[in-house]
Predicted model as a PDB file, atoms N, CA, C, CB and O in Angstrom, pLDDT in the B-factor column:
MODEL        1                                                                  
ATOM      1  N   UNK A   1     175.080  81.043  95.380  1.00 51.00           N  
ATOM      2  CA  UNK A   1     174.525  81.100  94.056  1.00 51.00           C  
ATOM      3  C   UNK A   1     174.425  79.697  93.486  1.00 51.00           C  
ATOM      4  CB  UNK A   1     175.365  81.999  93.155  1.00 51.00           C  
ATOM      5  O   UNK A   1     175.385  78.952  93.291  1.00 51.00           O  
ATOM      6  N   UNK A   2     172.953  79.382  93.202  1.00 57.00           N  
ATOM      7  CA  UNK A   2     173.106  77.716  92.240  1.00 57.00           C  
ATOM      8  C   UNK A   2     173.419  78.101  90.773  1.00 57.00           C  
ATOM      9  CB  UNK A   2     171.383  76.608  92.148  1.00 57.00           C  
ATOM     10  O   UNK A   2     173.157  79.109  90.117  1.00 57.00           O  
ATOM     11  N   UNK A   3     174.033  77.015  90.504  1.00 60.00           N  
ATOM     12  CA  UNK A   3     174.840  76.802  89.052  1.00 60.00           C  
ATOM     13  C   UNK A   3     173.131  76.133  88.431  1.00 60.00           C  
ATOM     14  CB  UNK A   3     176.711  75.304  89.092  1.00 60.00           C  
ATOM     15  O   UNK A   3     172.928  76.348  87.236  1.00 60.00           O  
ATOM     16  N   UNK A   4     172.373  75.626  88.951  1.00 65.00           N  
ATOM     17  CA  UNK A   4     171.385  74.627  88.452  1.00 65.00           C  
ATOM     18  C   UNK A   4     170.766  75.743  87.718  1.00 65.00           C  
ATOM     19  CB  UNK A   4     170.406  73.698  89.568  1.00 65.00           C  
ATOM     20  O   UNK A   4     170.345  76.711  88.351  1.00 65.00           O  
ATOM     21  N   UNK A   5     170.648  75.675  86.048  1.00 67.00           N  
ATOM     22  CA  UNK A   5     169.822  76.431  85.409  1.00 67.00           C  
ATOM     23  C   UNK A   5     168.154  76.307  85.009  1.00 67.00           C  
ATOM     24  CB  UNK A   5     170.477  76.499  84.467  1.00 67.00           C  
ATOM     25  O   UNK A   5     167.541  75.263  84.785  1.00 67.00           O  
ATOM     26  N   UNK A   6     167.699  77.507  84.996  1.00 68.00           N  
ATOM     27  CA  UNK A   6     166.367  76.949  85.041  1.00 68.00           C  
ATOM     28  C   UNK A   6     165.284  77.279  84.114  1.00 68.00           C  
ATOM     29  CB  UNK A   6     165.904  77.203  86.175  1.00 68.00           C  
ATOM     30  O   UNK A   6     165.038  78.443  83.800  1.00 68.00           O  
ATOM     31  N   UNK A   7     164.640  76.279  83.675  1.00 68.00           N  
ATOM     32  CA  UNK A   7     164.232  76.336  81.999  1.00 68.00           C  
ATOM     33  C   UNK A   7     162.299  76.698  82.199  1.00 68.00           C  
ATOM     34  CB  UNK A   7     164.685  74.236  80.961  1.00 68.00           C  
ATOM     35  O   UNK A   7     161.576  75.951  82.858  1.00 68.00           O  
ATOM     36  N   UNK A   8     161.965  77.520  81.731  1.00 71.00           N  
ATOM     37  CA  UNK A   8     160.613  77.971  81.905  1.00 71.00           C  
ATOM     38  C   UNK A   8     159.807  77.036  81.105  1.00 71.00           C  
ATOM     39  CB  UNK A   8     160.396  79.446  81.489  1.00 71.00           C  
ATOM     40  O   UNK A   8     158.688  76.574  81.328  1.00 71.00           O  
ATOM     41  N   UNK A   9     160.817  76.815  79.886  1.00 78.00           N  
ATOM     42  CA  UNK A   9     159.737  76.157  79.116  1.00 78.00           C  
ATOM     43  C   UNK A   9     159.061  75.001  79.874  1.00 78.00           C  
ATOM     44  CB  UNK A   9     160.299  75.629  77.800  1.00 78.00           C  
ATOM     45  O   UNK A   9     157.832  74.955  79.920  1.00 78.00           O  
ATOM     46  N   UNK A  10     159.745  74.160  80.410  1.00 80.00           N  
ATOM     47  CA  UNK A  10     159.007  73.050  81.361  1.00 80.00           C  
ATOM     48  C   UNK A  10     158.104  73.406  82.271  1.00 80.00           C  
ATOM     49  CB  UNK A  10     159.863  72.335  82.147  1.00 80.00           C  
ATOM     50  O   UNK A  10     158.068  74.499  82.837  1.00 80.00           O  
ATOM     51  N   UNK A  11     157.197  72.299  82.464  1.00 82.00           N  
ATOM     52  CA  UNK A  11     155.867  72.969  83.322  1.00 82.00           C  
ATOM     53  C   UNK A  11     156.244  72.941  84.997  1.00 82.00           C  
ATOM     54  CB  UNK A  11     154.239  71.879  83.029  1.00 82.00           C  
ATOM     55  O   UNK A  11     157.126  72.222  85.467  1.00 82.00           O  
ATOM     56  N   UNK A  12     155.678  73.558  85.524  1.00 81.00           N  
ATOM     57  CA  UNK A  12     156.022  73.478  86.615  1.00 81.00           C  
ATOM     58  C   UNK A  12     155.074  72.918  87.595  1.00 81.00           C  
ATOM     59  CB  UNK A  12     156.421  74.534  86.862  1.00 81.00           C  
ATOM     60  O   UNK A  12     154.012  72.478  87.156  1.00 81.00           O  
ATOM     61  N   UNK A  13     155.362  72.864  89.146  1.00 86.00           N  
ATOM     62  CA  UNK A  13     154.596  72.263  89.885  1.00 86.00           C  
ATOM     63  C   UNK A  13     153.264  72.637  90.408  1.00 86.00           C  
ATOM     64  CB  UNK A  13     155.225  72.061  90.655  1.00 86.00           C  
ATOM     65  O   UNK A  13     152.995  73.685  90.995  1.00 86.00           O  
ATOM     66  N   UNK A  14     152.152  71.286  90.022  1.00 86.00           N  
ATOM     67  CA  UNK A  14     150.698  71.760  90.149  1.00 86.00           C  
ATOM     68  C   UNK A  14     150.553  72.354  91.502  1.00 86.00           C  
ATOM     69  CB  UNK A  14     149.620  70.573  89.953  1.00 86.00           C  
ATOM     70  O   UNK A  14     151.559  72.202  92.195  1.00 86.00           O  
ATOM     71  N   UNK A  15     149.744  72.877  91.964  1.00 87.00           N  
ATOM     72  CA  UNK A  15     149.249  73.267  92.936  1.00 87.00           C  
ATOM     73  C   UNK A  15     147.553  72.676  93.336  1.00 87.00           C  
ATOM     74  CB  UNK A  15     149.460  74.652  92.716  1.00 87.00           C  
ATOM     75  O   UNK A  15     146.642  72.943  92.553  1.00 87.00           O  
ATOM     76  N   UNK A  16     147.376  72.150  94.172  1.00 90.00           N  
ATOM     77  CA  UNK A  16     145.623  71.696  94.290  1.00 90.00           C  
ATOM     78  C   UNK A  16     145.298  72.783  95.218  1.00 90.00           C  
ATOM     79  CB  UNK A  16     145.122  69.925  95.051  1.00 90.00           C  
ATOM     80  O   UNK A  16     146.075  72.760  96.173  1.00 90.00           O  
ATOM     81  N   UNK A  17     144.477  73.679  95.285  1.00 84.00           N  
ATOM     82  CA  UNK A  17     143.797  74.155  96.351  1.00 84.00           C  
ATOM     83  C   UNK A  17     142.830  73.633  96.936  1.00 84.00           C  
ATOM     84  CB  UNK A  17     143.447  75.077  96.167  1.00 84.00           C  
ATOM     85  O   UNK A  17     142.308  73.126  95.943  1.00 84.00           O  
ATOM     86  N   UNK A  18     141.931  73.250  98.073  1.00 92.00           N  
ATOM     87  CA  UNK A  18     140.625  72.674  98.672  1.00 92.00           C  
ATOM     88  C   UNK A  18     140.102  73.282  99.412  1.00 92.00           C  
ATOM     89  CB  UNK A  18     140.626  71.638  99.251  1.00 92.00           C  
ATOM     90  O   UNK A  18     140.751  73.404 100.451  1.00 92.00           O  
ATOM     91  N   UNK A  19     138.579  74.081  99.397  1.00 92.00           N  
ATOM     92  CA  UNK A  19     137.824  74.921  99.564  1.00 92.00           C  
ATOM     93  C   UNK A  19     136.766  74.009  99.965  1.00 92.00           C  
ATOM     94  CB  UNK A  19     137.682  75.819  98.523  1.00 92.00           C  
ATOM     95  O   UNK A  19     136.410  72.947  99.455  1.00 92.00           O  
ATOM     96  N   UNK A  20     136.282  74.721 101.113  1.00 95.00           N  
ATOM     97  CA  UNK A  20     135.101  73.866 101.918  1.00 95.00           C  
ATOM     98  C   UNK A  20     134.034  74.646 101.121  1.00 95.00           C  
ATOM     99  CB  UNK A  20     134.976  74.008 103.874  1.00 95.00           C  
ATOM    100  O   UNK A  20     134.225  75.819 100.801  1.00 95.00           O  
ATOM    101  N   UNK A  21     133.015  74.041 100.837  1.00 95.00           N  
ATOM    102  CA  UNK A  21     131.712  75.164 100.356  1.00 95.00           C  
ATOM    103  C   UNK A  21     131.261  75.876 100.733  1.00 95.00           C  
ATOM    104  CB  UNK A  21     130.768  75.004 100.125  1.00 95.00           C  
ATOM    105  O   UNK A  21     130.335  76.385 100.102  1.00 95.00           O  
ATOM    106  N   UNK A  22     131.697  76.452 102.231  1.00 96.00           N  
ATOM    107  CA  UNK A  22     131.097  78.155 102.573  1.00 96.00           C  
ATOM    108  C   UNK A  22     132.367  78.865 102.191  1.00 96.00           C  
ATOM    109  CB  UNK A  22     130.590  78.618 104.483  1.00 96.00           C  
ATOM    110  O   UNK A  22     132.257  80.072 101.972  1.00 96.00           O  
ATOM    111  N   UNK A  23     133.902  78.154 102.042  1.00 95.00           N  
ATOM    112  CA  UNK A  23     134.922  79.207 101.733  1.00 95.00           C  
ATOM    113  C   UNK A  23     134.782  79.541 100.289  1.00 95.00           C  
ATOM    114  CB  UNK A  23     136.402  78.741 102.054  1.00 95.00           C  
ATOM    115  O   UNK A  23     135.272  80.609  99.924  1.00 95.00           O  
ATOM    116  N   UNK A  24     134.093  78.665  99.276  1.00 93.00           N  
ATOM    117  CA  UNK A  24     134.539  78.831  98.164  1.00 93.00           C  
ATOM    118  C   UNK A  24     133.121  79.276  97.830  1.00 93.00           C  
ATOM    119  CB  UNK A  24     135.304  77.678  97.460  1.00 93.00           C  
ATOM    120  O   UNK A  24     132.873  79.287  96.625  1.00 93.00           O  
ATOM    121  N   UNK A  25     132.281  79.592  98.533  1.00 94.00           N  
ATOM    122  CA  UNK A  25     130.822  80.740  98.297  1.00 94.00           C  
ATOM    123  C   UNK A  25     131.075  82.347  98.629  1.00 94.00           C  
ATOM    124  CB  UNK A  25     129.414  80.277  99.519  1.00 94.00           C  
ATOM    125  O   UNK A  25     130.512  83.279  98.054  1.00 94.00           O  
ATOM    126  N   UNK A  26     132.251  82.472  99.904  1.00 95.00           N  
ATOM    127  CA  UNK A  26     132.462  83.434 100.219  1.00 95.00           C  
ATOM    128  C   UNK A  26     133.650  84.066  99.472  1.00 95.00           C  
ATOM    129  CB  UNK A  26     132.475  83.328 101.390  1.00 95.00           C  
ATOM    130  O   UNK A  26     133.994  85.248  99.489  1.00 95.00           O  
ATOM    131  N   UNK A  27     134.272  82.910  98.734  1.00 93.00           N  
ATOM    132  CA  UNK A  27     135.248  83.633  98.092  1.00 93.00           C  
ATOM    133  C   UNK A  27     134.888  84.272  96.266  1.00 93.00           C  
ATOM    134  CB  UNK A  27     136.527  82.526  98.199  1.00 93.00           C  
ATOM    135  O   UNK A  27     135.567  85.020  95.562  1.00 93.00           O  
ATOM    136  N   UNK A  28     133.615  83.618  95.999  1.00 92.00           N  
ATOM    137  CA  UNK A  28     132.778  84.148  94.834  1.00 92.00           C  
ATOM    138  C   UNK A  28     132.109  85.620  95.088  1.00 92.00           C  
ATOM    139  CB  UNK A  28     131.586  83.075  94.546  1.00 92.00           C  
ATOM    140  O   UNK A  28     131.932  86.564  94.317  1.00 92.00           O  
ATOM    141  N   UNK A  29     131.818  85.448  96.426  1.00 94.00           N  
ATOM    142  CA  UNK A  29     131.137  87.116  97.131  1.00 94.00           C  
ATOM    143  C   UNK A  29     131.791  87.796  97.138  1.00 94.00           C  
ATOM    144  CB  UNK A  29     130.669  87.424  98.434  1.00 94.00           C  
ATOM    145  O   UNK A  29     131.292  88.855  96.757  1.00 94.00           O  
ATOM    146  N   UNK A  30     133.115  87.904  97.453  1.00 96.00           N  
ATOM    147  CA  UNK A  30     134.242  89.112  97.359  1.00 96.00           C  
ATOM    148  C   UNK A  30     134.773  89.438  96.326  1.00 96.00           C  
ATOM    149  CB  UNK A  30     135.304  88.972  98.023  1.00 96.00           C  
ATOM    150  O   UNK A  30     135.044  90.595  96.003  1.00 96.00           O  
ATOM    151  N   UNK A  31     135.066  88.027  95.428  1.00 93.00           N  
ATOM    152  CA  UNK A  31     135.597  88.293  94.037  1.00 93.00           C  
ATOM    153  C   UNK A  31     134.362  87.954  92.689  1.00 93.00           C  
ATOM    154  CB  UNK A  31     137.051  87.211  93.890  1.00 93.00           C  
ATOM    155  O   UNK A  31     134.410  86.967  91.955  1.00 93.00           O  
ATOM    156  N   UNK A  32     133.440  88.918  92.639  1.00 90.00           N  
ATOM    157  CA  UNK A  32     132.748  88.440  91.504  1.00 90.00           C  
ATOM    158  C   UNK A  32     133.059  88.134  90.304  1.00 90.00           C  
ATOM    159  CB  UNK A  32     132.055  89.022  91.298  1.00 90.00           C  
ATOM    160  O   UNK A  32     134.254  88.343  90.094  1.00 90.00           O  
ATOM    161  N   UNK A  33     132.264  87.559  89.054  1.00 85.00           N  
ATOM    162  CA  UNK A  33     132.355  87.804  87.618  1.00 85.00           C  
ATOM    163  C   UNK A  33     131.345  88.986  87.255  1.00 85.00           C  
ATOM    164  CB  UNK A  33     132.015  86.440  86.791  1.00 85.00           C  
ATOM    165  O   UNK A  33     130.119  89.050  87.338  1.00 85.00           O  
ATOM    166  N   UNK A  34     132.151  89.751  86.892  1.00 84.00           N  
ATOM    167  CA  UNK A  34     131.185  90.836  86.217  1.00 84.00           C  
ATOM    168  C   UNK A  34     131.939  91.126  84.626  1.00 84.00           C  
ATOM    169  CB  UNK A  34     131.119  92.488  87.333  1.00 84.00           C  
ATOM    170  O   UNK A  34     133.052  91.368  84.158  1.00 84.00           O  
ATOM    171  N   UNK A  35     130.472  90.913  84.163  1.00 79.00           N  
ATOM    172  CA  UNK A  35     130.835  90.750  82.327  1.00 79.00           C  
ATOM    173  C   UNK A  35     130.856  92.198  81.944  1.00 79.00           C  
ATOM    174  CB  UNK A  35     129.444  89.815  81.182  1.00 79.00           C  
ATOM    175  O   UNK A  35     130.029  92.995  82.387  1.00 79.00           O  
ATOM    176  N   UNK A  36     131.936  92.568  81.010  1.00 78.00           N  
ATOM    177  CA  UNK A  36     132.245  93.743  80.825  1.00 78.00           C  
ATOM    178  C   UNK A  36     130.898  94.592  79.787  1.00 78.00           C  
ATOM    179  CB  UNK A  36     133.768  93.618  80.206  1.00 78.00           C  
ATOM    180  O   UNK A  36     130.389  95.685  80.037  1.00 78.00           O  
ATOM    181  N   UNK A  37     130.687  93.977  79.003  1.00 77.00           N  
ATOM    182  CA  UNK A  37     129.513  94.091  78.016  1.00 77.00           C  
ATOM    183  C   UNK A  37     128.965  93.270  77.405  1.00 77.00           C  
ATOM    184  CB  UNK A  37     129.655  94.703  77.188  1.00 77.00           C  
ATOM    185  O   UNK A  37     129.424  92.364  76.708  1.00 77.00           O  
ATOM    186  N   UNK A  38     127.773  93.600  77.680  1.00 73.00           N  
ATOM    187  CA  UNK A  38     126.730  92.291  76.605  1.00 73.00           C  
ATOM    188  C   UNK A  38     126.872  92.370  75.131  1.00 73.00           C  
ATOM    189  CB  UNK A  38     124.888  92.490  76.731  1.00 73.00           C  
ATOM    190  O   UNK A  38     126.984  93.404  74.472  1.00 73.00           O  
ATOM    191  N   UNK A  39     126.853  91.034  74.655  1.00 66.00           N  
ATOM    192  CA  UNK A  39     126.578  90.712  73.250  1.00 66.00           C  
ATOM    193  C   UNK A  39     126.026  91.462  72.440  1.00 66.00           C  
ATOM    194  CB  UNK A  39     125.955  89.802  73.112  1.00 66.00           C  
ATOM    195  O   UNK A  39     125.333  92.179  73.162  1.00 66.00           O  
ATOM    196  N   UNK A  40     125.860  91.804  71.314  1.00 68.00           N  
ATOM    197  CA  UNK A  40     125.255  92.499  70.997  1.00 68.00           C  
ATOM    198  C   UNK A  40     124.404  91.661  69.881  1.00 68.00           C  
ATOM    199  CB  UNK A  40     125.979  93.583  70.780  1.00 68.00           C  
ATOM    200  O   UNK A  40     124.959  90.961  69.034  1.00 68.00           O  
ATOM    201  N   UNK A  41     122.966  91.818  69.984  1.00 68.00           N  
ATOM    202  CA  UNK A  41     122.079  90.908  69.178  1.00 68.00           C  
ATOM    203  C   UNK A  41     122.439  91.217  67.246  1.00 68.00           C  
ATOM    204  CB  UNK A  41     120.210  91.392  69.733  1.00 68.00           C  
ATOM    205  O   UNK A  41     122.563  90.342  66.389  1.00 68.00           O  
ATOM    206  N   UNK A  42     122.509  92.434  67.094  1.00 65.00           N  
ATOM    207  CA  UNK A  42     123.416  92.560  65.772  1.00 65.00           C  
ATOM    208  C   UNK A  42     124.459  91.397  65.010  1.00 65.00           C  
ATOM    209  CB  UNK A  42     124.321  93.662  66.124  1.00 65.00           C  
ATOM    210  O   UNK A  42     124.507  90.625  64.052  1.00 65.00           O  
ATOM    211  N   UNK A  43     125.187  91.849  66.105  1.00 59.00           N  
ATOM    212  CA  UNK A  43     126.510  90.542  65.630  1.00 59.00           C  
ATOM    213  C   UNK A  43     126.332  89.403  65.579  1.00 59.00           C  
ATOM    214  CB  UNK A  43     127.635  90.327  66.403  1.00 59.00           C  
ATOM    215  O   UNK A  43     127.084  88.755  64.850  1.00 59.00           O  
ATOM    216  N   UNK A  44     125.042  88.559  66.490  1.00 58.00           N  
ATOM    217  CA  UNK A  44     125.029  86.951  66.358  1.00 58.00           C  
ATOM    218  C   UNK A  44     124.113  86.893  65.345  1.00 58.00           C  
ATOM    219  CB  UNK A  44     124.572  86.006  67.688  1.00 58.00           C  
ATOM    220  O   UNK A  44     124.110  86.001  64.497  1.00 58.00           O  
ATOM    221  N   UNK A  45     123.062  88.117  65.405  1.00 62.00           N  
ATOM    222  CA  UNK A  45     122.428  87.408  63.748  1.00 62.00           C  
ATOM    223  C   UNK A  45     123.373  87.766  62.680  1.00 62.00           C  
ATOM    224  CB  UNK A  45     120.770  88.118  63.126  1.00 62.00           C  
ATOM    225  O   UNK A  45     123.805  86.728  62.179  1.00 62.00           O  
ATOM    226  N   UNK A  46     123.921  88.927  62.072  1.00 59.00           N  
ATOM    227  CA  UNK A  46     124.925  88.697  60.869  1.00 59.00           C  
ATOM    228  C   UNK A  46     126.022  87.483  60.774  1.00 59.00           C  
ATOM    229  CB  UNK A  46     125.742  89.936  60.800  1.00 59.00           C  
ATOM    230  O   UNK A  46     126.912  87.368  59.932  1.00 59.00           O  
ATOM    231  N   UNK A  47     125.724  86.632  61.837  1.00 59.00           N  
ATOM    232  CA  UNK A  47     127.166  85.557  61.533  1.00 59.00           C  
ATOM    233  C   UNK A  47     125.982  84.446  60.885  1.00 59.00           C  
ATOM    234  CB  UNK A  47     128.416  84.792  63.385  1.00 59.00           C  
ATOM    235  O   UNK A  47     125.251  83.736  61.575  1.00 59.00           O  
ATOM    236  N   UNK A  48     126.004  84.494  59.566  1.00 56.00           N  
ATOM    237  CA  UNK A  48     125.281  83.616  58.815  1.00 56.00           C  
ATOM    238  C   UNK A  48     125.899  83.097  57.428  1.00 56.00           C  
ATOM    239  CB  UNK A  48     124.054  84.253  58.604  1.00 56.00           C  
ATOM    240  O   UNK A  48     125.306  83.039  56.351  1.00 56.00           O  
ATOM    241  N   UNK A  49     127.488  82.662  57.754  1.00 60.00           N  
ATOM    242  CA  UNK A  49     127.997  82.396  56.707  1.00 60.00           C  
ATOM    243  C   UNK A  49     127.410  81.373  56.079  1.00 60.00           C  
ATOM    244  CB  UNK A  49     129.130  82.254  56.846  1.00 60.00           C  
ATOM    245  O   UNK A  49     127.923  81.458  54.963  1.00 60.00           O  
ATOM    246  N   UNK A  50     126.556  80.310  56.040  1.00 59.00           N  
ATOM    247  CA  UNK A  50     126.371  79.488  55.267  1.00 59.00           C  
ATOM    248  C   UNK A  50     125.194  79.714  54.360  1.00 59.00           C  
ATOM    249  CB  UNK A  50     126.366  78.466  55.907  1.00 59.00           C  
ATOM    250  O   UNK A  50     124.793  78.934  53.497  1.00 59.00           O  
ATOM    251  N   UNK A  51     124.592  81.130  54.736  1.00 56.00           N  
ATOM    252  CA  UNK A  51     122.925  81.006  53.912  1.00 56.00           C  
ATOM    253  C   UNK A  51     123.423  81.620  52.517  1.00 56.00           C  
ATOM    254  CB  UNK A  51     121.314  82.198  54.759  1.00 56.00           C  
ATOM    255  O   UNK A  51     124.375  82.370  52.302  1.00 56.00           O  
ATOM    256  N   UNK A  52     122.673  81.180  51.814  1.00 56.00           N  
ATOM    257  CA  UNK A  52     122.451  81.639  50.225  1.00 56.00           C  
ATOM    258  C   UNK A  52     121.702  82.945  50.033  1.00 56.00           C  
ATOM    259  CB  UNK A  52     121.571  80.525  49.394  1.00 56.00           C  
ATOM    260  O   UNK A  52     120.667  83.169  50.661  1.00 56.00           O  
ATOM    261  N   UNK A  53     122.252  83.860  49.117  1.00 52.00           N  
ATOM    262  CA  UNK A  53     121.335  84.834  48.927  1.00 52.00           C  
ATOM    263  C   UNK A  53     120.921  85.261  47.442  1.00 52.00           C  
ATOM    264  CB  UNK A  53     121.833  85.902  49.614  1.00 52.00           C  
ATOM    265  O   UNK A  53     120.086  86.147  47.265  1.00 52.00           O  
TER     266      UNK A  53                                                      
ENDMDL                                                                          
END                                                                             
């Protein structure tokens, strides 16, 4: 058992990964981004806090 206590708050050690460009094309193919739902055109026009009415 270590006595050495250990504090989360401190950051811990980086990690670099290095991906050749067919691994890191094939690894976008297996793991996509898929956006859960689109924007909705409603909501970006009502954000008009600065106009006068």
């Amino acid at each position: 058992m270590s006595t050495k206590t250990r504090n989360d708050h401190l950051p811990g050690e980086v990690v670099t990964w290095k991906m050749s460009e067919e691994d890191r094309l094939a690894y976008i193919a297996k793991h996509p981004i898929i956006p859960e739902e689109k924007p909705k055109l409603l909501d970006m026009i009502e954000q008009t806090p600065w106009s006068k009415k």
